[in-house]
N, CA, C and O atoms as CSV, one atom per row, in Angstrom:
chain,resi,resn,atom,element,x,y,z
A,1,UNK,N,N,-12.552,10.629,20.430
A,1,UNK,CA,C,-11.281,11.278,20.616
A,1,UNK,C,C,-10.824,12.016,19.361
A,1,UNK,O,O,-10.075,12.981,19.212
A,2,UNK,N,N,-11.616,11.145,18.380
A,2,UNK,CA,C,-10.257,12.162,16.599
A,2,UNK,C,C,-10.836,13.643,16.879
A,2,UNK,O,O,-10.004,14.542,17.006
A,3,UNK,N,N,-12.558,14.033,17.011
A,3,UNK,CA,C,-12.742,15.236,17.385
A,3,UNK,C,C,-12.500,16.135,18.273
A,3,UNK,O,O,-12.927,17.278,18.114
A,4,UNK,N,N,-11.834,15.812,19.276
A,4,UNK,CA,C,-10.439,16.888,19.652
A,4,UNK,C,C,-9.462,17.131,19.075
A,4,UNK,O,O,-8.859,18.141,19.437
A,5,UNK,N,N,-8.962,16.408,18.073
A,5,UNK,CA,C,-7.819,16.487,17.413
A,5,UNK,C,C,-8.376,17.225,16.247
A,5,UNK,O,O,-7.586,17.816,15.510
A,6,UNK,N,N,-9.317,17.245,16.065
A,6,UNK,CA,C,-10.219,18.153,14.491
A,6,UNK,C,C,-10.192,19.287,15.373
A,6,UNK,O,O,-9.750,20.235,14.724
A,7,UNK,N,N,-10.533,19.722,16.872
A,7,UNK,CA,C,-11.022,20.746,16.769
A,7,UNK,C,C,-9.604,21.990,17.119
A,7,UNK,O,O,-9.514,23.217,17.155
A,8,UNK,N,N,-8.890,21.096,17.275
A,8,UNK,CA,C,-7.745,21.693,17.907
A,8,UNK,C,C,-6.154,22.061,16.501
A,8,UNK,O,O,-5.061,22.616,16.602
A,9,UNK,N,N,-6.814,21.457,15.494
A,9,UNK,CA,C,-6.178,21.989,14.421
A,9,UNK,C,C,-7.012,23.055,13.385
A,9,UNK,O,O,-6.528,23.636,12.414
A,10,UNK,N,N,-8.526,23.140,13.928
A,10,UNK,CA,C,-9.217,24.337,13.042
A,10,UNK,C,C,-8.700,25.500,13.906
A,10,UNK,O,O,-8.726,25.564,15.135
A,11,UNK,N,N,-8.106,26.639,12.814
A,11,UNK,CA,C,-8.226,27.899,14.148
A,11,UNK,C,C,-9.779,28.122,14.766
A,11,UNK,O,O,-10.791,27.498,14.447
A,12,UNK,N,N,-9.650,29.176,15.721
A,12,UNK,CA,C,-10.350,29.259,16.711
A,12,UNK,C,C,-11.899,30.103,15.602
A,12,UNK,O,O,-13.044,29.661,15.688
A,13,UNK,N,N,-11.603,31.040,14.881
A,13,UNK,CA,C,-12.400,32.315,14.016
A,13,UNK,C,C,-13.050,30.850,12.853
A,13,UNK,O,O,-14.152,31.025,12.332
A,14,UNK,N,N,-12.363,29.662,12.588
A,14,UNK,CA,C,-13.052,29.304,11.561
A,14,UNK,C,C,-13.805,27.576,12.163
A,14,UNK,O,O,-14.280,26.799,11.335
A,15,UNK,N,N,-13.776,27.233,13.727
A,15,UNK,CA,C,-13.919,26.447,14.041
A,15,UNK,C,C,-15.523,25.985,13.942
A,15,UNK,O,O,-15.677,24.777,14.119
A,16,UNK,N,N,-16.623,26.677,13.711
A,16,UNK,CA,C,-17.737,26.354,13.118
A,16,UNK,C,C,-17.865,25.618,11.919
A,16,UNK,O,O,-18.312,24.483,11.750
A,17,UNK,N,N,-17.400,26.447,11.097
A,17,UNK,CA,C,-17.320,25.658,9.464
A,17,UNK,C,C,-16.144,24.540,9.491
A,17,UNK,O,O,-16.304,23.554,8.773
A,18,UNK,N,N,-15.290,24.615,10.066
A,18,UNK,CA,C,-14.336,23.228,10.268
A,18,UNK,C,C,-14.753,22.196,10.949
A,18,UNK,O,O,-14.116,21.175,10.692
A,19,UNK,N,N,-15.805,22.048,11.926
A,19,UNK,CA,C,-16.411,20.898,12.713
A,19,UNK,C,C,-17.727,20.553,11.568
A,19,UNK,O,O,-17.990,19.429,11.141
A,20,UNK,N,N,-18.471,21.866,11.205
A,20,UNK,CA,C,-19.318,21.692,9.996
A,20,UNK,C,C,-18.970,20.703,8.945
A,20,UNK,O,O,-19.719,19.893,8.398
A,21,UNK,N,N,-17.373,20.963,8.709
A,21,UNK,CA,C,-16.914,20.393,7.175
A,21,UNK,C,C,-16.096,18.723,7.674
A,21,UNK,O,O,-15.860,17.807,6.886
A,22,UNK,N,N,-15.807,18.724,9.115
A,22,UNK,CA,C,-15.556,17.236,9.227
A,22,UNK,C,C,-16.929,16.392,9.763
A,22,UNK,O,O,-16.905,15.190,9.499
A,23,UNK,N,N,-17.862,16.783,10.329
A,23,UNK,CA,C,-19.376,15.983,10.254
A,23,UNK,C,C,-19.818,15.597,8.552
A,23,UNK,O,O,-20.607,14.716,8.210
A,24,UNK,N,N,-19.286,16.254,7.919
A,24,UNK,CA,C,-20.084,16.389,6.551
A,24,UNK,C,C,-19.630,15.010,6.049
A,24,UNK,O,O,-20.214,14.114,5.439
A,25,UNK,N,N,-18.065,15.194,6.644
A,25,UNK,CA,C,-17.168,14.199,5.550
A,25,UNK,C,C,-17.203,12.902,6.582
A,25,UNK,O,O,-17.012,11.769,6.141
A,26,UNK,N,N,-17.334,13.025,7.295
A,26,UNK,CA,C,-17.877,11.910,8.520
A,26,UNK,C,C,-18.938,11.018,7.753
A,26,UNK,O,O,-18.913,9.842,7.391
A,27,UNK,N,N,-19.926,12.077,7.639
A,27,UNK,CA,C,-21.115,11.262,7.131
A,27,UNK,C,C,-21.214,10.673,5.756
A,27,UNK,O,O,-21.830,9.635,5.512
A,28,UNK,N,N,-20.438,11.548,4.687
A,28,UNK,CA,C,-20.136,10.562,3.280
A,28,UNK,C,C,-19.135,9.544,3.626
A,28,UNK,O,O,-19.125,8.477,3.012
A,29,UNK,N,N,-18.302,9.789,4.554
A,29,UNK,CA,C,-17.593,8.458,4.459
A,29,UNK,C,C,-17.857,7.383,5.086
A,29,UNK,O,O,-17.000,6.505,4.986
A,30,UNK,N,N,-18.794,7.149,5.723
A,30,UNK,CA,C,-19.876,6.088,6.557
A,30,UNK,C,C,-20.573,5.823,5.668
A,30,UNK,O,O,-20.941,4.651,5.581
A,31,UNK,N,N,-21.060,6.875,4.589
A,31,UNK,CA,C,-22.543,5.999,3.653
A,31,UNK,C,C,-21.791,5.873,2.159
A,31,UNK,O,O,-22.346,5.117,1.361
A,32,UNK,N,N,-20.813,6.419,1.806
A,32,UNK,CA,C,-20.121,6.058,0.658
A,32,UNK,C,C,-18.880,4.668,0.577
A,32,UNK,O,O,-18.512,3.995,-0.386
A,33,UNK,N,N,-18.467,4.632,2.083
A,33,UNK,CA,C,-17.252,4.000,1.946
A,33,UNK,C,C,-17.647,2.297,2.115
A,33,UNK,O,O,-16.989,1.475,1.479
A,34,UNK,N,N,-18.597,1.928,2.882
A,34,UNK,CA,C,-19.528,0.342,2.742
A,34,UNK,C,C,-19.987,0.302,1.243
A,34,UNK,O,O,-19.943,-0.839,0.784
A,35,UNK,N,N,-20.279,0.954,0.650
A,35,UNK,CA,C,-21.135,1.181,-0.667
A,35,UNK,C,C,-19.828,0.726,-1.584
A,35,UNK,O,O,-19.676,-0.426,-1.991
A,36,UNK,N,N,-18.795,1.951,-1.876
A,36,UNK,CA,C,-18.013,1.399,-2.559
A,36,UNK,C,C,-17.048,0.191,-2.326
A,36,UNK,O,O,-16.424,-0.275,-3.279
A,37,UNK,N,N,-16.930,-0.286,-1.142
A,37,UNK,CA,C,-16.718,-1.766,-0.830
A,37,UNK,C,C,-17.008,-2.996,-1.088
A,37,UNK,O,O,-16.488,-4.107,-0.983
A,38,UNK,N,N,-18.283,-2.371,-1.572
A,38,UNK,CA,C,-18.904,-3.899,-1.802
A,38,UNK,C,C,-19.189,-3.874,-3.322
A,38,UNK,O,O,-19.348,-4.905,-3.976
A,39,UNK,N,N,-19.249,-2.489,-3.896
A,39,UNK,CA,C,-18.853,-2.495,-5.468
A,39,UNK,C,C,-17.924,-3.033,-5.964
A,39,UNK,O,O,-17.876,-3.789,-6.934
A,40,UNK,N,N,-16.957,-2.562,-5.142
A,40,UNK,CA,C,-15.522,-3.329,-5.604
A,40,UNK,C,C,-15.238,-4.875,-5.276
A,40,UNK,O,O,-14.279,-5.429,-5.814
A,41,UNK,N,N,-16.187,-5.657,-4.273
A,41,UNK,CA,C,-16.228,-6.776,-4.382
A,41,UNK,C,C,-16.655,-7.242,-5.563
A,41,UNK,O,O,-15.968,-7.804,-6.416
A,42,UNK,N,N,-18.091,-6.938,-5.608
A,42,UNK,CA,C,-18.862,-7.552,-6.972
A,42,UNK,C,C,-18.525,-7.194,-8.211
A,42,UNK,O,O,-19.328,-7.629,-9.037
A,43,UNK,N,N,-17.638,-6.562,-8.669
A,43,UNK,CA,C,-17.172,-6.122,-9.269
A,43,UNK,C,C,-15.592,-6.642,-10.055
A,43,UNK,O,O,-15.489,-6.911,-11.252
A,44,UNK,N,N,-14.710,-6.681,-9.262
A,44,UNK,CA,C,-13.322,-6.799,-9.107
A,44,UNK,C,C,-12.986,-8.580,-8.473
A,44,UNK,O,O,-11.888,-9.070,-8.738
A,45,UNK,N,N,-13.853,-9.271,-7.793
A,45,UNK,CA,C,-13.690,-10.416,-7.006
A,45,UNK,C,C,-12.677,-10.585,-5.736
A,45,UNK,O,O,-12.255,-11.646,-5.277
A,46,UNK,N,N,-12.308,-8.830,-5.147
A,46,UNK,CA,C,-11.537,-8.890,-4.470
A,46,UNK,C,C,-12.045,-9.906,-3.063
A,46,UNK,O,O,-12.952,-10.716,-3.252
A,47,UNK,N,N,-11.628,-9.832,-2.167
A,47,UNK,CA,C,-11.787,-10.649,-1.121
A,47,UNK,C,C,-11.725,-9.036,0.076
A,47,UNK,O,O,-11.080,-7.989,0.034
A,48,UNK,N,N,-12.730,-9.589,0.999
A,48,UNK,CA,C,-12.466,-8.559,2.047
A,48,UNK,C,C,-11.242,-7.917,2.978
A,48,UNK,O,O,-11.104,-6.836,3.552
A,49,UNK,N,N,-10.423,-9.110,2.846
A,49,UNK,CA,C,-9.411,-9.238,3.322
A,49,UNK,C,C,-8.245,-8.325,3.010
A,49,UNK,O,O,-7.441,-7.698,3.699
A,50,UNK,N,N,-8.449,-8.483,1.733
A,50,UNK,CA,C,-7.513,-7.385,1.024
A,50,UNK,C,C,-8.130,-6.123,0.900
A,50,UNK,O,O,-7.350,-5.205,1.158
A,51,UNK,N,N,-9.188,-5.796,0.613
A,51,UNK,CA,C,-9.460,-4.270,1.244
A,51,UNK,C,C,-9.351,-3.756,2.749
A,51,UNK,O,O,-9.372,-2.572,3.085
A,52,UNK,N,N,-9.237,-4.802,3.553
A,52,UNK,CA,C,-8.735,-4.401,4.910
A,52,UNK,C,C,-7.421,-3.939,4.720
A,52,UNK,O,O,-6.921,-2.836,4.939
A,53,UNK,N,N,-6.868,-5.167,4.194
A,53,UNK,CA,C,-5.044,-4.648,4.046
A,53,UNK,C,C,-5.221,-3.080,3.277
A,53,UNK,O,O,-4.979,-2.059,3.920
A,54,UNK,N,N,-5.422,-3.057,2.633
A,54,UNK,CA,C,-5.488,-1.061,2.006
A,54,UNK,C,C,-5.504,-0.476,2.789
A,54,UNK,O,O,-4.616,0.337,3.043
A,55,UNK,N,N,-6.852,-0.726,3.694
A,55,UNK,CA,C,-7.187,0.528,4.946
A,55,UNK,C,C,-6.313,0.421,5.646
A,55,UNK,O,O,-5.742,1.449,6.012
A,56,UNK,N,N,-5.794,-1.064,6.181
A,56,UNK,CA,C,-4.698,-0.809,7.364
A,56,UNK,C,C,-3.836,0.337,7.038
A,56,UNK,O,O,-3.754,1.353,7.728
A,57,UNK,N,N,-2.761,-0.044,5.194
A,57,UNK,CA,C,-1.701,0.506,5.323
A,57,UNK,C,C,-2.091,2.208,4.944
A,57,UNK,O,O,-1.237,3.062,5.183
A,58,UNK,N,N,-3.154,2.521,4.470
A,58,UNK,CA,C,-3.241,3.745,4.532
A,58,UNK,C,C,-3.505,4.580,5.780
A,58,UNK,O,O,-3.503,5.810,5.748
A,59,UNK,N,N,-3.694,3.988,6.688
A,59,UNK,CA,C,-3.878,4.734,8.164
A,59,UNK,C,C,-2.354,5.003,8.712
A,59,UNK,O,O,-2.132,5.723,9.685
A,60,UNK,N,N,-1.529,4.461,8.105
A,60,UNK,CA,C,-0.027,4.184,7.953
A,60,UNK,C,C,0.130,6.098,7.842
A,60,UNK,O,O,0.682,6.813,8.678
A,61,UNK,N,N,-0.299,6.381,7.023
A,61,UNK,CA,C,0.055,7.828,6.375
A,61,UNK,C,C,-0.510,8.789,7.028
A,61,UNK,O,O,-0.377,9.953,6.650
A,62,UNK,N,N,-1.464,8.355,8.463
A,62,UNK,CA,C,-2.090,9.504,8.565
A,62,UNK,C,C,-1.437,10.198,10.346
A,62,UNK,O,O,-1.047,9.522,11.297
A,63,UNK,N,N,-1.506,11.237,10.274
A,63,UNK,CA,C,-0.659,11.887,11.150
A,63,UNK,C,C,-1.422,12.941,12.049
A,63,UNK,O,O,-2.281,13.617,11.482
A,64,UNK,N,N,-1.205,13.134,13.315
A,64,UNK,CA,C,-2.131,14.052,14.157
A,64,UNK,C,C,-0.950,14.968,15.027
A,64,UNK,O,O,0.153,14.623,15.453
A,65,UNK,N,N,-1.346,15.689,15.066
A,65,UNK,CA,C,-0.402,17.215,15.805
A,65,UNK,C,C,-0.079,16.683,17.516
A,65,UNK,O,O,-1.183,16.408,17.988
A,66,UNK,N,N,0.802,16.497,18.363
A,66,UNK,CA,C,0.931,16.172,19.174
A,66,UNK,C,C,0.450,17.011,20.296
A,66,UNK,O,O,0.836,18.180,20.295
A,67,UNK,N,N,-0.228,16.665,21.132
A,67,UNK,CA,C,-1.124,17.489,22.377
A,67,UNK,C,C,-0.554,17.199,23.619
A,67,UNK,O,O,-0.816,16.099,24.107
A,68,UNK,N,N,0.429,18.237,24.441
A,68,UNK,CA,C,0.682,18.614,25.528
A,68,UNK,C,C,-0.426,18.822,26.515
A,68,UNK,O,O,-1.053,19.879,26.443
A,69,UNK,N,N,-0.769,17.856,27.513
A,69,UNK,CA,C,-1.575,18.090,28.963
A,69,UNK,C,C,-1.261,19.114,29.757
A,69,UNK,O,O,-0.277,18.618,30.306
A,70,UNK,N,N,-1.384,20.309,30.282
A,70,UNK,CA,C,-0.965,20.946,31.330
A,70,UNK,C,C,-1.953,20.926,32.311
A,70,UNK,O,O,-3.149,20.688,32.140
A,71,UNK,N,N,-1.317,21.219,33.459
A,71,UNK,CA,C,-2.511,21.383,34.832
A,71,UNK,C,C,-2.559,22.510,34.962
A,71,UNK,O,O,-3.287,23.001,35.825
């Protein structure tokens, strides 16, 4: 579903390189974001728990353009 919401905030003339540039960041943030997780465990002695709490409250901030259904 988020990729309707990506594709529907790239204009229409730049929607190649905008689906281009959220796969890209798709894919570093799947192979970077486990990686630096577990750095910051071994590292810091955080507990998983509390890097959940981060992610929760930062999803807090994130906002999507509201989409009207018509028939």
């Amino acid at each position: 579903m988020m990729q309707i919401a990506v594709i529907d905030i790239i204009p229409v003339k730049h929607q190649g390189e905008g689906i281009s540039f959220y796969t890209l960041s798709f894919i570093l943030a799947t192979a970077i974001g486990p990686f630096l997780g577990l750095v910051m465990i071994q590292l810091y002695k955080y507990t998983p728990a509390i890097l959940t709490g981060i992610g929760i409250l930062l999803t807090l901030f994130t906002t999507l353009p509201l989409i009207k259904f018509t028939r």
